[in-house]
C-alpha positions in Angstrom: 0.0 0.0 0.0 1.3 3.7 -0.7 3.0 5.2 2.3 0.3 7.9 2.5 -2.6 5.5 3.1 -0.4 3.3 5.0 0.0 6.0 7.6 -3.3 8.0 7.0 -5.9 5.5 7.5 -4.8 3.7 10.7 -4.6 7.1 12.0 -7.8 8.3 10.9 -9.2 5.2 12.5 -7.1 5.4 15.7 -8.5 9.1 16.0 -12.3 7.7 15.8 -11.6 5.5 18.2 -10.1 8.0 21.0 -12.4 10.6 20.3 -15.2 7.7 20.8 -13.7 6.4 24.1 -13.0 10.0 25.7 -16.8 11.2 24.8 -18.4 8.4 26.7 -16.2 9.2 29.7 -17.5 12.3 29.3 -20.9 11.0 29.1 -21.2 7.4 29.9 -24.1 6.0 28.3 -26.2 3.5 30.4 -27.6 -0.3 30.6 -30.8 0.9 29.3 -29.0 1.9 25.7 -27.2 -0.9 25.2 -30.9 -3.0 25.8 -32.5 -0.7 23.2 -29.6 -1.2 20.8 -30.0 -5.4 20.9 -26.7 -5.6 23.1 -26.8 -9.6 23.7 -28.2 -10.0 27.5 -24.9 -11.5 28.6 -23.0 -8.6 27.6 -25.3 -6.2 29.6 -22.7 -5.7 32.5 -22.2 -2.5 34.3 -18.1 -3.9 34.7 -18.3 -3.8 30.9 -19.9 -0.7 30.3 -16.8 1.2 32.5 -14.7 -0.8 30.7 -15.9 0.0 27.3 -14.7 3.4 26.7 -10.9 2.6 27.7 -10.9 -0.9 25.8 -11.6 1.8 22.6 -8.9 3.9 23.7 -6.7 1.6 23.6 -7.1 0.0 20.9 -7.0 3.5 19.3 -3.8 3.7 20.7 -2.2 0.5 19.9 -3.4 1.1 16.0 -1.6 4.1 16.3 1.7 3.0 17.4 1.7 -0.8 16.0 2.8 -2.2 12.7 3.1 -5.2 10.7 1.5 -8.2 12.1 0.6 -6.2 15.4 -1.0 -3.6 13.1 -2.8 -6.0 10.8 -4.0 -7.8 14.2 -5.2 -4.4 15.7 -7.1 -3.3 12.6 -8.7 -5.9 12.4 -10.1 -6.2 16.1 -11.2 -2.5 15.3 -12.7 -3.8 12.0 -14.4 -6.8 14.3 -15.6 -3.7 16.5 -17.0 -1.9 14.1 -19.1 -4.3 12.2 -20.5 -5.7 15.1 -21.7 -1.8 16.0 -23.1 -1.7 12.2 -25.1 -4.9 13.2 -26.6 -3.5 16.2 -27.4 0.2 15.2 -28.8 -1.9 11.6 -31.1 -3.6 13.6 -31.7 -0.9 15.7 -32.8 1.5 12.9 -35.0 -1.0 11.9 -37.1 -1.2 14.2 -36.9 2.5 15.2 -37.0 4.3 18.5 -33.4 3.5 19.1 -30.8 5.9 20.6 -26.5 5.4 20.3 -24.4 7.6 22.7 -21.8 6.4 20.1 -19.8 9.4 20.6 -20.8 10.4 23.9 -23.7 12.6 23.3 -27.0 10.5 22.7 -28.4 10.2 19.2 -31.3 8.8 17.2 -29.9 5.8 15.4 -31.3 6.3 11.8 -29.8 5.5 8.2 -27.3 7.7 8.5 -26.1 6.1 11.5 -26.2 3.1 9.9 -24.3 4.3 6.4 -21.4 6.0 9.0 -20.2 2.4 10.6 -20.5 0.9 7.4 -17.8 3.5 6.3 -16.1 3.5 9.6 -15.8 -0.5 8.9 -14.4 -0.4 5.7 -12.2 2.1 7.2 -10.5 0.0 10.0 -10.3 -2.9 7.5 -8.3 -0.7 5.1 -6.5 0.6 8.2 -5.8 -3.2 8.9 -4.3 -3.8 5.4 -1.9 -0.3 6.0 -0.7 -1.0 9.5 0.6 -4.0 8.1 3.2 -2.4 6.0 4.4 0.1 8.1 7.3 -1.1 11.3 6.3 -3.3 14.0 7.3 -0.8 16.6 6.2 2.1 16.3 3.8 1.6 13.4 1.9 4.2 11.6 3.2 7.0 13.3 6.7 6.0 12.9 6.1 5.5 8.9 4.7 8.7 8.4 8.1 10.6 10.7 9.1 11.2 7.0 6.4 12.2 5.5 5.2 15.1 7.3 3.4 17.1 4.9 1.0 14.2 4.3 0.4 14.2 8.3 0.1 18.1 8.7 -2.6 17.6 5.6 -4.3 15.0 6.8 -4.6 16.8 10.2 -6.0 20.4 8.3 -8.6 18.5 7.0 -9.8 16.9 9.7 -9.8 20.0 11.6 -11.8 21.8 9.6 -14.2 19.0 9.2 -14.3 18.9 13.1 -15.1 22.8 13.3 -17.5 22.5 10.7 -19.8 20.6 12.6 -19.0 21.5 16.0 -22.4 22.5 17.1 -22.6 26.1 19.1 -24.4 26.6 22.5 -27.8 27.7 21.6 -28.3 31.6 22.7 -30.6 31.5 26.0 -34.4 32.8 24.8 -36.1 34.6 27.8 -39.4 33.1 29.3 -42.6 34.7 28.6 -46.2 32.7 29.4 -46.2 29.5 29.1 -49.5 28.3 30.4 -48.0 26.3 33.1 -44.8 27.1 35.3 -41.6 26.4 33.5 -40.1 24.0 35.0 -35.9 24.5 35.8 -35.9 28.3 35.2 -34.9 29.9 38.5 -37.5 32.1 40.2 -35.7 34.9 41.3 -32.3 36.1 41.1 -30.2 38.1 38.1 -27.7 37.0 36.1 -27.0 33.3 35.0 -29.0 32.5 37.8 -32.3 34.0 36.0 -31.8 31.7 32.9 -31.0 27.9 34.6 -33.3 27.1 31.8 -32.9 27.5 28.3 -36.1 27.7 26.7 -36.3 26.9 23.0 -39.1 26.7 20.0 -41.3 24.1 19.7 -40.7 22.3 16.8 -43.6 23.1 13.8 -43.3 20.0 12.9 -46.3 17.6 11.6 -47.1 14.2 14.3 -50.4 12.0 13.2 -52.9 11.5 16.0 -53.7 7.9 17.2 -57.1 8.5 14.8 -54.6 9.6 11.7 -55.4 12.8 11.8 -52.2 14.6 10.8 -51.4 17.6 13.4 -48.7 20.6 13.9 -47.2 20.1 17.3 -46.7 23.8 18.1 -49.9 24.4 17.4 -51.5 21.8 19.4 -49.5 23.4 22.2 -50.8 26.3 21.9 -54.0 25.2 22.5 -52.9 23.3 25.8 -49.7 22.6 27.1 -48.3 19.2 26.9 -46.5 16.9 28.7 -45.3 14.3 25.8 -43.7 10.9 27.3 -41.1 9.8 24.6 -41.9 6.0 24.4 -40.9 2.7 22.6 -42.9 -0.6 22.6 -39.2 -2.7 22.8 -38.2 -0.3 25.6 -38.7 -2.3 28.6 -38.1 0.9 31.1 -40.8 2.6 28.9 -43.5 0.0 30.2 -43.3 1.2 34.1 -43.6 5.3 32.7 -46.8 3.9 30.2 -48.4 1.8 33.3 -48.4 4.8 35.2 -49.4 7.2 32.7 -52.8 7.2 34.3 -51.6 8.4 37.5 -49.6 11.4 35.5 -52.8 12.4 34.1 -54.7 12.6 37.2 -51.7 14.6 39.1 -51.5 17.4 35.7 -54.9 18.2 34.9 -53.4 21.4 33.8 -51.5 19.7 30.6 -52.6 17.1 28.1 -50.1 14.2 29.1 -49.9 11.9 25.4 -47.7 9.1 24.3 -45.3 9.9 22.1 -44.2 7.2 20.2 -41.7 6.5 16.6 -44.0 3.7 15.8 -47.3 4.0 13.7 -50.1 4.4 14.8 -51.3 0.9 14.5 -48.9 0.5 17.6 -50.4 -2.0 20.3 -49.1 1.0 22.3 -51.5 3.6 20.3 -54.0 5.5 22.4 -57.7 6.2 20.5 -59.0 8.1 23.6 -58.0 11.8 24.6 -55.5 12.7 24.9 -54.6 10.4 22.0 -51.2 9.3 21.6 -49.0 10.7 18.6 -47.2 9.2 16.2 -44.0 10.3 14.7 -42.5 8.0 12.3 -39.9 10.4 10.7 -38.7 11.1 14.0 -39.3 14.8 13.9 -39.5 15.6 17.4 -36.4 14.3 18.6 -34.7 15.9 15.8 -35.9 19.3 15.9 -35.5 19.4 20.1 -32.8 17.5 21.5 -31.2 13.8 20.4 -33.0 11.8 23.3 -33.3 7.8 24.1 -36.7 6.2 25.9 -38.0 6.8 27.9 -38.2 10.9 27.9 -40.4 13.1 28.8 -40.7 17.2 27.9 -43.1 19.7 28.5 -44.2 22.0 25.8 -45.8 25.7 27.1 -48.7 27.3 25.1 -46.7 30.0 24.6 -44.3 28.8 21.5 -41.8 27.4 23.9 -40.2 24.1 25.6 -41.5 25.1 29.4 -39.0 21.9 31.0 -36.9 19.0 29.7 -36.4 17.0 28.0 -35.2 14.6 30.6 -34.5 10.4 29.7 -34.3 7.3 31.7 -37.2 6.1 34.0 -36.0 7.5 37.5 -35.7 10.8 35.4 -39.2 11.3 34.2 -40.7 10.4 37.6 -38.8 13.3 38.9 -40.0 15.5 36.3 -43.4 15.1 37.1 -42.6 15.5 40.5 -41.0 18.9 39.1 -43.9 20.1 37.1 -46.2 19.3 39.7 -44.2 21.4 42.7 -43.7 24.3 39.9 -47.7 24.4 39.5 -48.8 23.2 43.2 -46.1 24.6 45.2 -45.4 21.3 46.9 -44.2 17.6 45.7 -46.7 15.1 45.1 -48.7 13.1 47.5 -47.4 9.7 48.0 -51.5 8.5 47.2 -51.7 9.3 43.7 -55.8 9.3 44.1 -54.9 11.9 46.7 -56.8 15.6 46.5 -53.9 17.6 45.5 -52.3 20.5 47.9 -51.8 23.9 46.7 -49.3 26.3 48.3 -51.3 28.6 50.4 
């Protein structure tokens, strides 16, 4: 293989896989992801979800500094590596409502998740064939010692690619009525203290009722706020937030509590009665707000606005209730959900 390649592509791939491990030491994902991604059962082990991140380092590391044989070995673990995360976020895509914190940060898994680890596999197998050809000690990096200009171009362009795409803090949007509290925004106080919450747009984007009637989110806000539980029907955390979705709805009479869900509305999980569930197949929501695995919950205002969340994992959207309830009561809830519900006096 040409020297530029040779030294190139394992380093490409050994950059992938450091950036992958230090972003999910920076956000660890959880055992809840790895069950909604079709992780095999005797792989779901907290031991080997610490461990996860550091095995990618490295390996990042040793296809970095390891060449012939080693190289070729360490490529093609990586290349193992990768296709067995194609296989998972494939599957995972299929069936939809799926969410990869791949590189720290969760994120719907889609097609395009799917097309990237095909390329990032046929990356660590060309990686494999490069390493291979370059020393045993030292490997890549020691290949490419004379060849500089092909490093220094290879590291412009991935620089730019990375500052392309680097995504900016979103500029805070004061609160104005919501129709119900908003929910993580200080209550008094100036300064960054006044804007704990950054309030955004709801999305204008189209969700089909349970009935098929096609509906623009926003606006169905604006006629009353809502509390939307982000759901899947192969989430097994989802089932204890749907059982209890009952008990939401008696506790926030002020908001329409629905089902949100990435399956059709032929679900077994679709809701006919008000407040019907919604559907949203093209995965809108999550798109337009915030990347977000099930179960989540977020609470859209009446005003235009997001008025709290969103928030994921089970033990998360209890306390969120909890939240919206004290912001609108003045006081958590009672422990008897058929309770009469105290207001602050």
């Amino acid at each position: 293989m040409l020297v530029p390649f040779a030294v190139t592509l394992p380093l490409l791939l050994a950059g992938v896989l450091v950036l992958s491990g230090v972003s999910k030491l920076r956000a660890p994902g959880d055992l809840r992801e790895w069950e909604e991604l079709g992780v095999p059962r005797f792989l779901r082990r907290n031991a080997l979800l610490r461990l996860h991140p550091w095995g990618e380092l490295l390996l990042g590391i040793a296809v970095a500094v390891l060449g012939g044989w080693l190289g070729a070995l360490a490529g093609t673990v990586a290349t193992l590596l990768m296709l067995g995360y194609t296989v998972l976020v494939a599957r995972a895509a299929a069936r939809g409502g799926a969410s990869c914190s791949c590189f720290g940060a969760p994120a719907r898994v889609t097609g395009i998740t799917v097309a990237r680890n095909i390329w990032l596999t046929l990356l660590a197998a060309a990686a494999a064939g490069g390493a291979a050809s370059t020393p045993l000690v030292g490997g890549p990096i020691a290949a490419g010692a004379g060849h500089l200009p092909w490093l220094v171009a290879a590291a412009i362009a991935v620089a730019t690619t990375a500052l392309v795409l680097w995504r900016a803090p979103q500029t805070p949007v004061p609160a104005s009525a919501a129709g119900v509290p908003v929910v993580g925004e200080a209550a008094s106080g100036s300064g960054d203290d006044a804007l704990d919450y950054v309030r955004r747009r709801t999305p204008a984007v189209p969700v089909v009722l349970a009935d098929g009637t096609e509906v623009n989110l926003r606006a169905l806000a604006a006629k009353k706020p809502q509390l939307l539980l982000a759901l899947s029907s192969v989430c097994e955390h989802c089932e204890t937030i749907r059982d209890r979705r009952a008990q939401y709805r008696a506790l926030l009479p002020e908001v329409d509590v629905r089902l949100l869900l990435v399956e059709p509305a032929t679900s077994r999980w679709a809701e006919h009665e008000e407040p019907q569930s919604l559907h949203d197949v093209g995965d809108y929501v999550a798109a337009s707000i915030e990347e977000w695995s099930t179960p989540s919950a977020v609470l859209l205002g009446a005003d235009g606005l997001l008025a709290g969340g969103p928030v994921t994992g089970d033990v998360a959207v209890e306390a969120f209730i909890g939240d919206v309830y004290e912001a609108l009561h003045g006081t958590r809830p009672p422990a008897d959900p058929d309770a009469t519900p105290a207001t602050a006096g």
